[in-house]
C-alpha positions in Angstrom: 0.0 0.0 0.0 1.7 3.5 -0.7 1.7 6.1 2.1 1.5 9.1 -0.6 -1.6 10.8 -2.4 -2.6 9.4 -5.5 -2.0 12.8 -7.6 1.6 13.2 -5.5 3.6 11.0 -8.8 1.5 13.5 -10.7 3.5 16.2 -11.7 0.8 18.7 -13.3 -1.5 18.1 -10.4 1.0 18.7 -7.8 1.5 22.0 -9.9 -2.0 22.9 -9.9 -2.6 22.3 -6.1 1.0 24.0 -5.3 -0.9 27.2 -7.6 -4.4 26.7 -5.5 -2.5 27.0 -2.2 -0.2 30.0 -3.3 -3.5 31.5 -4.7 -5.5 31.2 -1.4 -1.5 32.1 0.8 -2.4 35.5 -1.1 -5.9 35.9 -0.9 -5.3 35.4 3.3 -2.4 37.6 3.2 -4.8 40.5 1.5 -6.9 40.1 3.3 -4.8 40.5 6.3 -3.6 43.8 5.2 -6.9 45.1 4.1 -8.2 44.0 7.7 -5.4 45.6 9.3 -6.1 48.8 7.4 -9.6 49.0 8.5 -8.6 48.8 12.2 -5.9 51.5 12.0 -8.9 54.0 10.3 -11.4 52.9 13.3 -8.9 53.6 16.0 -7.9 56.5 14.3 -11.7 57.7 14.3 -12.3 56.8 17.6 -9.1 59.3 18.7 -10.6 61.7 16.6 -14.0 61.4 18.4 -12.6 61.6 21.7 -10.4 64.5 20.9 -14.0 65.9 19.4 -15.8 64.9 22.7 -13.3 66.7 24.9 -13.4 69.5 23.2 -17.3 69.7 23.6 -17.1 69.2 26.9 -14.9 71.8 27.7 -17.2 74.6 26.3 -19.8 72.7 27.6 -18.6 73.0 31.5 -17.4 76.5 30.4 -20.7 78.0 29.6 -22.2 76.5 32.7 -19.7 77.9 34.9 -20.3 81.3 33.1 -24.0 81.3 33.5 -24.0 80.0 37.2 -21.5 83.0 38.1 -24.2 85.0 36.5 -26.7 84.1 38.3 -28.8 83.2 35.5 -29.0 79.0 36.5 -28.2 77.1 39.3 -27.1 73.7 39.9 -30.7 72.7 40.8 -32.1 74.0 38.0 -29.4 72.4 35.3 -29.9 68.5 37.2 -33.4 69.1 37.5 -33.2 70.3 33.1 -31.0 67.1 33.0 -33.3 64.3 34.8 -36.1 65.7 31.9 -33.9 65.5 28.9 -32.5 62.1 30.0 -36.3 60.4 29.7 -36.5 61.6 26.2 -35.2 58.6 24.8 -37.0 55.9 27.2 -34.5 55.2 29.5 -33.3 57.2 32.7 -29.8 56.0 32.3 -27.9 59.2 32.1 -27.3 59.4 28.9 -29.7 61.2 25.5 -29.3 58.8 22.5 -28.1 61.3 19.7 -30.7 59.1 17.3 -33.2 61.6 18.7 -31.7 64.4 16.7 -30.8 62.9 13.8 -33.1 63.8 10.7 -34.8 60.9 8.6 -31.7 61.3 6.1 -29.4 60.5 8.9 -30.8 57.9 10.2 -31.7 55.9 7.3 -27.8 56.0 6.2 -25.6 53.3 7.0 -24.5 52.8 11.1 -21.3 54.4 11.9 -18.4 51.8 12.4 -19.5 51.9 16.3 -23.0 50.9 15.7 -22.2 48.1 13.2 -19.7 46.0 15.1 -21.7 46.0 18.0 -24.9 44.5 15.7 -22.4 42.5 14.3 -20.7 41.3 17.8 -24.5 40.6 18.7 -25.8 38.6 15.6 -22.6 36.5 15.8 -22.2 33.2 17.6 -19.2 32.3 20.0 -17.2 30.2 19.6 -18.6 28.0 22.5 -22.2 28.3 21.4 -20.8 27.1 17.6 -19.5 23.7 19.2 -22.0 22.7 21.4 -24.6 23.0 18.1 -22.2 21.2 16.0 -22.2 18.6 19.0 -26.0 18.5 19.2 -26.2 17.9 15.4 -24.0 14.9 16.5 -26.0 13.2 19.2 -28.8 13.8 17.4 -28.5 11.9 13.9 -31.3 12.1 10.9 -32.7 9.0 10.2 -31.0 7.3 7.6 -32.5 4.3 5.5 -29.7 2.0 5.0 
């Protein structure tokens, strides 16, 4: 019995696998690169947001230090403005979902990079879940006429 493929005395189908491998070696490695690429302009978005966020903030906490020197507000008055803008959205969680300002336009364009990994981190399986259906599938053959 021989211990090698049957195409391996082959010559031309060794060379045609050997092309199918290198092929798919440079597909990976593209796609590797391309992948790679995408991350660096996400990361480099997200610095650019929290630079962005920062700066907001700043003027933000500046104007309401202005106005409270003034006189015009107090701290009461701006938690109090706070507790009824948080409840626009539906949830008393601190925090106004920007969706709420967005026109129709803007929302029906595609989800920032954000928003779209996270639907895709929730519509994805682990890897844990994946095995214990492939091991279901197991213990639970069709039934096979044989």
């Amino acid at each position: 019995m021989v211990d090698y493929p049957y195409w391996a005395d082959n010559w031309f189908a060794t060379w045609a696998i050997k092309k199918q491998f290198d092929r798919v070696k440079h597909q990976v490695r593209d796609a590797r690169m391309e992948s790679a690429g995408d991350l660096r302009s996400i990361l480099a978005a997200i610095d650019q947001l929290e630079v962005d966020v920062g700066r907001v903030l700043l003027k933000l906490h500046a104007v309401v230090g202005v106005l409270e020197d003034k006189g015009i507000v107090d701290t009461q008055e701006l938690a109090q403005k706070a507790r009824e803008l948080d409840c626009m959205d539906g949830q008393e969680d601190g925090i106004l979902h920007p969706s709420l300002f967005r026109t129709e336009i803007e929302q029906s364009r595609t989800p920032s990079p954000r928003a779209f990994l996270i639907a895709l981190e929730q519509g994805t399986v682990s890897p844990k879940e994946f095995l214990a259906s492939l091991e279901a599938k197991d213990s639970h053959p069709t039934d096979r006429q044989d």
